[in-house]
DOLOPA-174812 format. One record per atom (N, C-alpha, C): residue number from 1; residue in three letters; atom name; x, y, z. Coordinates in steps of 0.001 Angstrom, whole numbers, plus 500000, padded with zeros to 6 digits. Layout:
# DOLOPA-174812
   seq   type   atom       xx       yy       zz
   NUM    ALA     CA        X        Y        Z
...
//
This chain:
# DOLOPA-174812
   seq   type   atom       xx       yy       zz
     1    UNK      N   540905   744307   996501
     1    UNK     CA   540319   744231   995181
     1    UNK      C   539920   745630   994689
     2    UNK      N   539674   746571   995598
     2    UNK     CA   539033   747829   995000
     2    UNK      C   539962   748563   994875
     3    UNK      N   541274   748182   995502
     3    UNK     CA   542705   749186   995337
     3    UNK      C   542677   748680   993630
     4    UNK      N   542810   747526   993390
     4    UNK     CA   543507   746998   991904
     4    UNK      C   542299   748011   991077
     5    UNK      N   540735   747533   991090
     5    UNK     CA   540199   748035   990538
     5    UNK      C   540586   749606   990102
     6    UNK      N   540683   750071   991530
     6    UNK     CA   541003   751716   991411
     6    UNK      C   542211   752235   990607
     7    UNK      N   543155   751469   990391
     7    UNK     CA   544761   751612   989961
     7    UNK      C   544032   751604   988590
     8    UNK      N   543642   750699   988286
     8    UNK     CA   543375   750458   986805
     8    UNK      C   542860   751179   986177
     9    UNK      N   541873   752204   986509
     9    UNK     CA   541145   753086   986128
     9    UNK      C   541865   754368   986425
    10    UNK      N   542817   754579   986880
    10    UNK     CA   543534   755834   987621
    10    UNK      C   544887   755830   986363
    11    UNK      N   545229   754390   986386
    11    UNK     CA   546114   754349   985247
    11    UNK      C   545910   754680   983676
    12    UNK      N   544805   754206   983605
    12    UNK     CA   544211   754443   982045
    12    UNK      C   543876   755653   981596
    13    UNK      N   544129   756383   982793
    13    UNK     CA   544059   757844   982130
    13    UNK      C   545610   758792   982526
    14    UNK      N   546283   758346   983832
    14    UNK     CA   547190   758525   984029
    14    UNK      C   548556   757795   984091
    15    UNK      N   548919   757082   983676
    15    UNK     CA   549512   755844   983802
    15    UNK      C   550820   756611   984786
    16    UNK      N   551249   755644   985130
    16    UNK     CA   552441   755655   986408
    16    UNK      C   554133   756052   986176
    17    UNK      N   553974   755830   984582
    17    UNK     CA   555407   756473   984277
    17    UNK      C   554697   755741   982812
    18    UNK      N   555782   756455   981802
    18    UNK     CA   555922   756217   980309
    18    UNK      C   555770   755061   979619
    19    UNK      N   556350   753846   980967
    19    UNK     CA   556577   752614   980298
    19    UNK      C   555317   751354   980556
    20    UNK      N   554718   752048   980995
    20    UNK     CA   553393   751245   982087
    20    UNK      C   552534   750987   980997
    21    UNK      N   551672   749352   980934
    21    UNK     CA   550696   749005   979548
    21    UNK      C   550356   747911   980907
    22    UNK      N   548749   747853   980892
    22    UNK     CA   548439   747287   981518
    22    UNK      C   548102   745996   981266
    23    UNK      N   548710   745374   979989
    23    UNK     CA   548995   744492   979688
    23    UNK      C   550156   743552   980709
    24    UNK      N   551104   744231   981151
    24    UNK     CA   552488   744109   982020
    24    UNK      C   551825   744384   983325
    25    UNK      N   551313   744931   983315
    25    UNK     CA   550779   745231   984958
    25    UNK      C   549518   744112   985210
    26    UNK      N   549110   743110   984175
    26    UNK     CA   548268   742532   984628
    26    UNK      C   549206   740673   984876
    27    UNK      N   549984   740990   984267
    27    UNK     CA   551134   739955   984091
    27    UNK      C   552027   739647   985695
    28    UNK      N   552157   741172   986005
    28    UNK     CA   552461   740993   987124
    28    UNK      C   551788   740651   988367
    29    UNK      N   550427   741422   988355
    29    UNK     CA   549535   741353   989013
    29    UNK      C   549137   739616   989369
    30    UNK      N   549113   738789   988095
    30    UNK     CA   548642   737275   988282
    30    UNK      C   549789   736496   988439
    31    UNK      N   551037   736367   988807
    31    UNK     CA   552203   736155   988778
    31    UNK      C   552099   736416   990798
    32    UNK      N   551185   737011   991354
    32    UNK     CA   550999   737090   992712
    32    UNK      C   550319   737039   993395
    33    UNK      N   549016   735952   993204
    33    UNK     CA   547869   735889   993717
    33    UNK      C   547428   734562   993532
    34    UNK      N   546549   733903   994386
    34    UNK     CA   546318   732230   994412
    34    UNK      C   545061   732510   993120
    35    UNK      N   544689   731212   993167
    35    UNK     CA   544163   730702   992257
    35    UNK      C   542222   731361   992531
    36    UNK      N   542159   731368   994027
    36    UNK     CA   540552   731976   994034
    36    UNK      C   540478   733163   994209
    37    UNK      N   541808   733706   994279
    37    UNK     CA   542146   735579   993907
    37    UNK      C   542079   735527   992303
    38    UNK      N   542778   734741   991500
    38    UNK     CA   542516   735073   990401
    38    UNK      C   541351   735209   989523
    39    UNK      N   540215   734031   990182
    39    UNK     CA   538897   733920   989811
    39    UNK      C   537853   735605   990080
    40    UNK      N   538048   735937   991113
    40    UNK     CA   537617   737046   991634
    40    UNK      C   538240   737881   991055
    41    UNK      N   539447   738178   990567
    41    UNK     CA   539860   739597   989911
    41    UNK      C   539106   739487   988784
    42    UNK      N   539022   737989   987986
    42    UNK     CA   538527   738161   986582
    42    UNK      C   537104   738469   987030
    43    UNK      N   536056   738125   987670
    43    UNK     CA   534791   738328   987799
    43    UNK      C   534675   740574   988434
    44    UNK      N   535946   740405   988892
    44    UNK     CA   535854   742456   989299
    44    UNK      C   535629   742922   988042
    45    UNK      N   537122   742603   987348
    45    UNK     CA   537365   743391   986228
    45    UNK      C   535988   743340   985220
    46    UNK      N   535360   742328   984824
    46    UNK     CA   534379   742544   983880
    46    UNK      C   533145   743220   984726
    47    UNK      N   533136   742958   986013
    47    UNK     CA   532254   743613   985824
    47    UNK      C   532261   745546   986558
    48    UNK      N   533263   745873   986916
    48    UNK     CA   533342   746773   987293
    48    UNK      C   534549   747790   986190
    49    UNK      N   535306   747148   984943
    49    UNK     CA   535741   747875   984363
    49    UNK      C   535385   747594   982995
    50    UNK      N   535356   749188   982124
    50    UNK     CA   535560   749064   980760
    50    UNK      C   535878   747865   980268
    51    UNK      N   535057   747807   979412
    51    UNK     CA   535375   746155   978235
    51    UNK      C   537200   746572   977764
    52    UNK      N   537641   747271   977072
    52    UNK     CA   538752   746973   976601
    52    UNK      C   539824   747607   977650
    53    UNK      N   539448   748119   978850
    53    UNK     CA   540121   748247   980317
    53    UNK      C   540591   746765   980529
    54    UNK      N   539508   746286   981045
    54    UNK     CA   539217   744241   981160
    54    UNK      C   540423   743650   980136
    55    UNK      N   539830   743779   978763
    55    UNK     CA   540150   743156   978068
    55    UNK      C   541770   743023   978250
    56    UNK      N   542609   744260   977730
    56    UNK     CA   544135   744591   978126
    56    UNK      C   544875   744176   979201
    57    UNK      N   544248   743747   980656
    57    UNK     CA   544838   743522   981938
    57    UNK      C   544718   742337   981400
    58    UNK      N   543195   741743   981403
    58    UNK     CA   543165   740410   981859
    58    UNK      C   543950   739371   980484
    59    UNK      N   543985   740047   979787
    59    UNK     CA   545119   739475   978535
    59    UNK      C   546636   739475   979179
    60    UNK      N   547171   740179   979863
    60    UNK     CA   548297   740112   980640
    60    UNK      C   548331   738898   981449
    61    UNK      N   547157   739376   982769
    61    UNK     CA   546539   738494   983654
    61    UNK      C   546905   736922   983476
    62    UNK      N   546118   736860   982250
    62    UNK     CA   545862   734766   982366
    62    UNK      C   547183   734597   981792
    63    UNK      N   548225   735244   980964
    63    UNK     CA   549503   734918   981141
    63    UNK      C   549968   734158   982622
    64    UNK      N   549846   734868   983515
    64    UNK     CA   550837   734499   984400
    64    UNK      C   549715   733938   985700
    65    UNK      N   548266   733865   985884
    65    UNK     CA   547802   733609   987223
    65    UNK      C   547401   732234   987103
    66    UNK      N   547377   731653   987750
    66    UNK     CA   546955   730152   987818
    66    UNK      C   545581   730442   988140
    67    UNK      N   544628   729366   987431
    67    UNK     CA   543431   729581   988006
    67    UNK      C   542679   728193   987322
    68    UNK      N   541898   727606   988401
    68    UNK     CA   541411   726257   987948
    68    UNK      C   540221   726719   986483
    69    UNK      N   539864   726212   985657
    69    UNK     CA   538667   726482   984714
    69    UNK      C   538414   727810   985080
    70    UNK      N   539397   728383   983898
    70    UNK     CA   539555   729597   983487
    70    UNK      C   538067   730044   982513
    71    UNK      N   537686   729254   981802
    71    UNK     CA   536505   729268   980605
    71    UNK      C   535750   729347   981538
    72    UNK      N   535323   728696   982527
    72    UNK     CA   533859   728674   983015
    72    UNK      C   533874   729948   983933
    73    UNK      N   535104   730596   984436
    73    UNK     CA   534721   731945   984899
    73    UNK      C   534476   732966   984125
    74    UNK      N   534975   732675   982768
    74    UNK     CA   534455   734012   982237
    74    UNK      C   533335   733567   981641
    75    UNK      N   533173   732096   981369
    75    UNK     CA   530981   732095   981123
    75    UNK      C   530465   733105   981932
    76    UNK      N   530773   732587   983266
    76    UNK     CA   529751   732887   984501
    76    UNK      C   530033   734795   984216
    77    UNK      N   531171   735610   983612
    77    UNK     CA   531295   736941   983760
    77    UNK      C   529750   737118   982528
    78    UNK      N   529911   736271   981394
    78    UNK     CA   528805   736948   980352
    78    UNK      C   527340   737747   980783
    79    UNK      N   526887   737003   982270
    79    UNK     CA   525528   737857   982336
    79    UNK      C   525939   739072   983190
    80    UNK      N   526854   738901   983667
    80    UNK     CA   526890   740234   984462
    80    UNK      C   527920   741414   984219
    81    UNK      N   528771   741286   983305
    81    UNK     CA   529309   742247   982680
    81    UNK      C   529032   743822   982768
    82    UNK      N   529831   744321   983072
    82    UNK     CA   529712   746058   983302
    82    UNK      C   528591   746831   982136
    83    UNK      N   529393   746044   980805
    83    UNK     CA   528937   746615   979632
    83    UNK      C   528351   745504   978787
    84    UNK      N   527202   745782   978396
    84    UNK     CA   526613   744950   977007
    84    UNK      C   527490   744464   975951
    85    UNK      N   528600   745712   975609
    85    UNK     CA   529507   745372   974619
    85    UNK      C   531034   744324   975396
    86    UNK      N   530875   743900   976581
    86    UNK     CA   531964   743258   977018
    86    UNK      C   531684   741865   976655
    87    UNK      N   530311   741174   976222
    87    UNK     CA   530056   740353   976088
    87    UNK      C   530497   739788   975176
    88    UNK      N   530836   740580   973862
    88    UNK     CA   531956   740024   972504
    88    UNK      C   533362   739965   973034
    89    UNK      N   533692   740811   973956
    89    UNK     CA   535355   740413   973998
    89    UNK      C   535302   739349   975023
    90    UNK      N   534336   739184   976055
    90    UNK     CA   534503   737512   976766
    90    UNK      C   534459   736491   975744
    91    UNK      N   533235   736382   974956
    91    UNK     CA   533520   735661   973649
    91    UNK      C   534773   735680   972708
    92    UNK      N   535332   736249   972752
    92    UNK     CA   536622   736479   971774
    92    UNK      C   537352   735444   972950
    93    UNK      N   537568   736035   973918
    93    UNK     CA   538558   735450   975564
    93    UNK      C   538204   733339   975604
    94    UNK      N   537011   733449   975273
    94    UNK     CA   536306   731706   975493
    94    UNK      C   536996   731417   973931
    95    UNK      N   536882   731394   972981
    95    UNK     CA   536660   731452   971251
    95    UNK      C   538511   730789   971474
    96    UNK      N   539032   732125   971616
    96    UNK     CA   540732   732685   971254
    96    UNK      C   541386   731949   972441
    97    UNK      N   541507   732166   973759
    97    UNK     CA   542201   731853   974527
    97    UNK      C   541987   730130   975173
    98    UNK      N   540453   730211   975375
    98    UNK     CA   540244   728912   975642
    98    UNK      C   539562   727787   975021
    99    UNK      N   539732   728065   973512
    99    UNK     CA   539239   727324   972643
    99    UNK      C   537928   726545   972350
   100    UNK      N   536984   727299   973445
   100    UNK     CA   535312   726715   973256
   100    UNK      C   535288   726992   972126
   101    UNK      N   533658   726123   971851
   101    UNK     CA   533482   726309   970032
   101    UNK      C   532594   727095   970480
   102    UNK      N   531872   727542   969069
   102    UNK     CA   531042   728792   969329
   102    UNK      C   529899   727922   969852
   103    UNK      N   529464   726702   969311
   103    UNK     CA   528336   725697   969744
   103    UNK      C   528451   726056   971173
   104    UNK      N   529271   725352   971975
   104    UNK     CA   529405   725290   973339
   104    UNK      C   529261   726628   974140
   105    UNK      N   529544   727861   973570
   105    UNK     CA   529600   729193   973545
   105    UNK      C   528134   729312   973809
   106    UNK      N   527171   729394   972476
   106    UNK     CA   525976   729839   972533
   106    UNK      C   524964   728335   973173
   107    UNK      N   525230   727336   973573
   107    UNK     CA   524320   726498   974601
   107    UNK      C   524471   727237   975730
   108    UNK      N   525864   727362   976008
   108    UNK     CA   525469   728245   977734
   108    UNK      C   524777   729201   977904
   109    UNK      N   524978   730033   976690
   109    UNK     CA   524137   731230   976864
   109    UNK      C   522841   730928   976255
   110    UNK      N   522603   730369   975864
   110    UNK     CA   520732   730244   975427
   110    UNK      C   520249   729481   977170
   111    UNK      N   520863   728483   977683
   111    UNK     CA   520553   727798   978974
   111    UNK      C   520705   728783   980208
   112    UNK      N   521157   729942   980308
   112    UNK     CA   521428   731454   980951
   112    UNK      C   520295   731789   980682
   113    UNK      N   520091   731929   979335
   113    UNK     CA   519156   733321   978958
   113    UNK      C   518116   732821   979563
   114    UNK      N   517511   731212   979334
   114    UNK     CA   516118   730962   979475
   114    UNK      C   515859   731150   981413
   115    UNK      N   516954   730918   981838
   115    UNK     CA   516556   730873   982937
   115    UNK      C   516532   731879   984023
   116    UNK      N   517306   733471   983135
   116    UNK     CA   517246   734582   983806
   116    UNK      C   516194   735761   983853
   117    UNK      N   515778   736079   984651
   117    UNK     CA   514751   737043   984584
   117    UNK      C   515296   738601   985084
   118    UNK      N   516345   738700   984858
   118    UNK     CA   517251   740250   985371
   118    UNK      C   517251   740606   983684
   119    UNK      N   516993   741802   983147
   119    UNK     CA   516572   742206   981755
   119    UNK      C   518488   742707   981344
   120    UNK      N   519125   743107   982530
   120    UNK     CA   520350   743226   981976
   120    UNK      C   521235   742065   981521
   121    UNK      N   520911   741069   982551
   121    UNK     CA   522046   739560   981983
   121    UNK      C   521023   739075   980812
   122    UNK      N   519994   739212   980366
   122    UNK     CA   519160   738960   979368
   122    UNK      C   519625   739854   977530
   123    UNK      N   520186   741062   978168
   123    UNK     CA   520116   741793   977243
   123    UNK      C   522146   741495   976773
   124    UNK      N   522996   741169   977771
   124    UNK     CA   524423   740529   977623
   124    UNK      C   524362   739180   977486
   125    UNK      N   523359   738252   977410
   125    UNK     CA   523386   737591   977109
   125    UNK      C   522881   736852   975290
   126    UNK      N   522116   737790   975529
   126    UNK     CA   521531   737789   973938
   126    UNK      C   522705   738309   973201
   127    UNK      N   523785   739550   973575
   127    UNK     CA   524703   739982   972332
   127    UNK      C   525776   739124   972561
   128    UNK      N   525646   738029   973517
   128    UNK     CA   526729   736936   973384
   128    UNK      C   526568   736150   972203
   129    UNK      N   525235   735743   972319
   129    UNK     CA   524749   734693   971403
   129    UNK      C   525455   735394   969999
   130    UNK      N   524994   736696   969317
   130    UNK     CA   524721   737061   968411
   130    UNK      C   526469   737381   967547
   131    UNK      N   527145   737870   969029
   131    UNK     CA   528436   737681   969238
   131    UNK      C   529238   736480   968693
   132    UNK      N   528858   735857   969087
   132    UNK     CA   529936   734125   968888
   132    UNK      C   529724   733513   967648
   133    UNK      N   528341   733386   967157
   133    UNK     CA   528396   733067   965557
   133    UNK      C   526532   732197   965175
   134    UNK      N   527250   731514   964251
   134    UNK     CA   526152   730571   963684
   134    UNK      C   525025   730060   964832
   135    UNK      N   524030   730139   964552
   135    UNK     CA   523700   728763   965443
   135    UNK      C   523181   727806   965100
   136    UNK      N   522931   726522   966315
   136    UNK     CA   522941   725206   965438
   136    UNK      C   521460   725385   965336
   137    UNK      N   520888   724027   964690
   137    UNK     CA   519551   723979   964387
   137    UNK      C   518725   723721   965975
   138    UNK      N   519417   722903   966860
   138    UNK     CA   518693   722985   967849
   138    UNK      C   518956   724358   968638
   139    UNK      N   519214   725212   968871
   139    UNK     CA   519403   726404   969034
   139    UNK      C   518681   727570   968807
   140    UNK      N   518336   727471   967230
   140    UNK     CA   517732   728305   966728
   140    UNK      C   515968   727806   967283
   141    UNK      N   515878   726595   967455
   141    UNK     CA   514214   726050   968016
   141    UNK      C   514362   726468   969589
   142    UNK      N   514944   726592   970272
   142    UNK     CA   515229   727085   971929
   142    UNK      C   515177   728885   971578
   143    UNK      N   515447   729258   970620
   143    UNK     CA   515458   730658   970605
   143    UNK      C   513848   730797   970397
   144    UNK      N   513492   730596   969278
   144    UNK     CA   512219   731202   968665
   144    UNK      C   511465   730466   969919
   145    UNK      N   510903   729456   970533
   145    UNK     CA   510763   728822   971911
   145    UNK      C   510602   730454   973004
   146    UNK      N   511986   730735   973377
   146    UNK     CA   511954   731470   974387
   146    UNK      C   511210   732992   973634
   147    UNK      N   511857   733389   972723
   147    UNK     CA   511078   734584   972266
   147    UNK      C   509312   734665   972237
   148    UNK      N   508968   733035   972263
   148    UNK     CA   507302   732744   971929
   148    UNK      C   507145   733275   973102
   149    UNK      N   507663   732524   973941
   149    UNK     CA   506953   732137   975420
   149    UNK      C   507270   733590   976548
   150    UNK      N   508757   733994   976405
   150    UNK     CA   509541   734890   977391
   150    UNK      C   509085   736006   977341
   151    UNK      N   509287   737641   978201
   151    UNK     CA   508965   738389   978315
   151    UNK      C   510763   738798   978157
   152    UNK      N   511228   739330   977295
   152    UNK     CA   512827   739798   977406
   152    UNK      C   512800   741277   977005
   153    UNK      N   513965   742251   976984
   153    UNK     CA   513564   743427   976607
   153    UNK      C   513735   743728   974959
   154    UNK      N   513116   744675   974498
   154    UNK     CA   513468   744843   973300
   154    UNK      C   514753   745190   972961
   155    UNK      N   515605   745124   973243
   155    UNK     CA   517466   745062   973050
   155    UNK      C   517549   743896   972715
   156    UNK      N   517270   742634   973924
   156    UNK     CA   517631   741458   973995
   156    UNK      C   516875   740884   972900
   157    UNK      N   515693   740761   972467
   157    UNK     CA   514953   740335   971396
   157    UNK      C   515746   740829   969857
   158    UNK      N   515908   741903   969783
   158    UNK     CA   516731   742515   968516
   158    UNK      C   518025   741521   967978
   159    UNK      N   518842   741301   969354
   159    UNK     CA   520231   740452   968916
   159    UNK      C   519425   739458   968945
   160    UNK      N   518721   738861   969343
   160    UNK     CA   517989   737264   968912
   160    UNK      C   517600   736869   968093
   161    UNK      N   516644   738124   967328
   161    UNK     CA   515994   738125   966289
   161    UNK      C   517342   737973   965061
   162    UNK      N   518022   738977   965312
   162    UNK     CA   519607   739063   964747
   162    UNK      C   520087   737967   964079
   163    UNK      N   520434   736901   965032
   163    UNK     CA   520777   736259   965513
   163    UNK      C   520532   735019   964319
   164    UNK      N   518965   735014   965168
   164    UNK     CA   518056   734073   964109
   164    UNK      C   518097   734313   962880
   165    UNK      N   518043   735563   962091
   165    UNK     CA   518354   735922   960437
   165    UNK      C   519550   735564   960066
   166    UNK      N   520909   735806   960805
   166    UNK     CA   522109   735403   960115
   166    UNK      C   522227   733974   959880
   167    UNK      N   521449   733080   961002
   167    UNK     CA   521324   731803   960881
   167    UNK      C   520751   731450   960098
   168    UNK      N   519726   731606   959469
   168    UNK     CA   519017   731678   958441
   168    UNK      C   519382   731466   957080
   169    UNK      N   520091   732843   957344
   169    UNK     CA   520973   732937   955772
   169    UNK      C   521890   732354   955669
   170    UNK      N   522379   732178   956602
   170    UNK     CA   523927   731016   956540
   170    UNK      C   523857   729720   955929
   171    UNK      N   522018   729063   956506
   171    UNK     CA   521861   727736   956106
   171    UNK      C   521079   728214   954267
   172    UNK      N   520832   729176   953936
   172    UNK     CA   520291   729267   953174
   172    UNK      C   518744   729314   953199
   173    UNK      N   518305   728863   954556
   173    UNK     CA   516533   728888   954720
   173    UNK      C   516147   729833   955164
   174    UNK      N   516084   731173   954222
   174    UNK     CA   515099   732447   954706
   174    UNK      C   513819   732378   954462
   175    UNK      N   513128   732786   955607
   175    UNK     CA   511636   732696   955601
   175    UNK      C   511520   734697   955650
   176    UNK      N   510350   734752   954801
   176    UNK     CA   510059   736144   954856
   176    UNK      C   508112   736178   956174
//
């Protein structure tokens, strides 16, 4: 796993000849590995490479690797993600590839958030939420809820707060 990791990052700055997109190299890569190798590359890559490193392979990747509940491994990547900003392109990956709604999107992650106390999966988890879209009305009462009650960091509070205003305005009920 740390050879692939290492290639990938060795490539992206040097690539291996002219014709190399690690789009194709991730195609190949899942085209040769069982199904709980594939789970584990996707959980490396987010969290040990660049968001649009990730993004490019593992777009190759789920082309060709078999892997049981593909969606629920990259839920489980949202709190632990390399980068804060990888948390929109897993959302794009759940949204685009595996057709969660954004509802189903932001329950996991509000049911994450409440129950994590690590300030980094708190702070990727909040720009998931804010990431994926609308939220519903019961949603928005679990947010303002955890913001009452929780101790989160001021990052994670910002996309919440975020979060909560676009919702707001969407339904038309702004409170000043």
């Amino acid at each position: 796993m740390n050879r692939l990791i290492t290639d990938l990052l060795s490539f992206d700055c040097s690539p291996p000849n002219a014709s190399y997109s690690h789009l194709e190299h991730g195609e190949k890569i899942g085209s040769q590995v069982t199904a709980d190798e594939a789970r584990e590359i996707v959980r490396v890559c987010w969290q040990s490479l660049p968001g649009s490193l990730a993004e490019s392979f593992l777009d190759g990747f789920l082309d060709t690797a078999k892997m049981d509940c593909p969606a629920g491994v990259f839920l489980e990547c949202l709190s632990d993600s390399r980068e804060v900003s990888s948390a929109a392109l897993i959302v794009g990956f759940l949204k685009g590839r595996f057709q969660l709604s954004t509802s189903e999107i932001i329950d996991y992650c509000v049911a994450q958030l409440v129950s994590s106390k690590e300030v980094g999966a708190q702070e990727r988890l909040a720009y998931a939420i804010l990431a994926a879209g609308t939220l519903a009305s019961h949603q928005k009462t679990q947010l303002i809820t955890f913001l009452q009650k929780c101790t989160a960091s001021e990052y994670a509070e910002e996309c919440l707060r975020e979060a909560l205003r676009r919702a707001e305005t969407a339904s038309g009920d702004i409170h000043t």
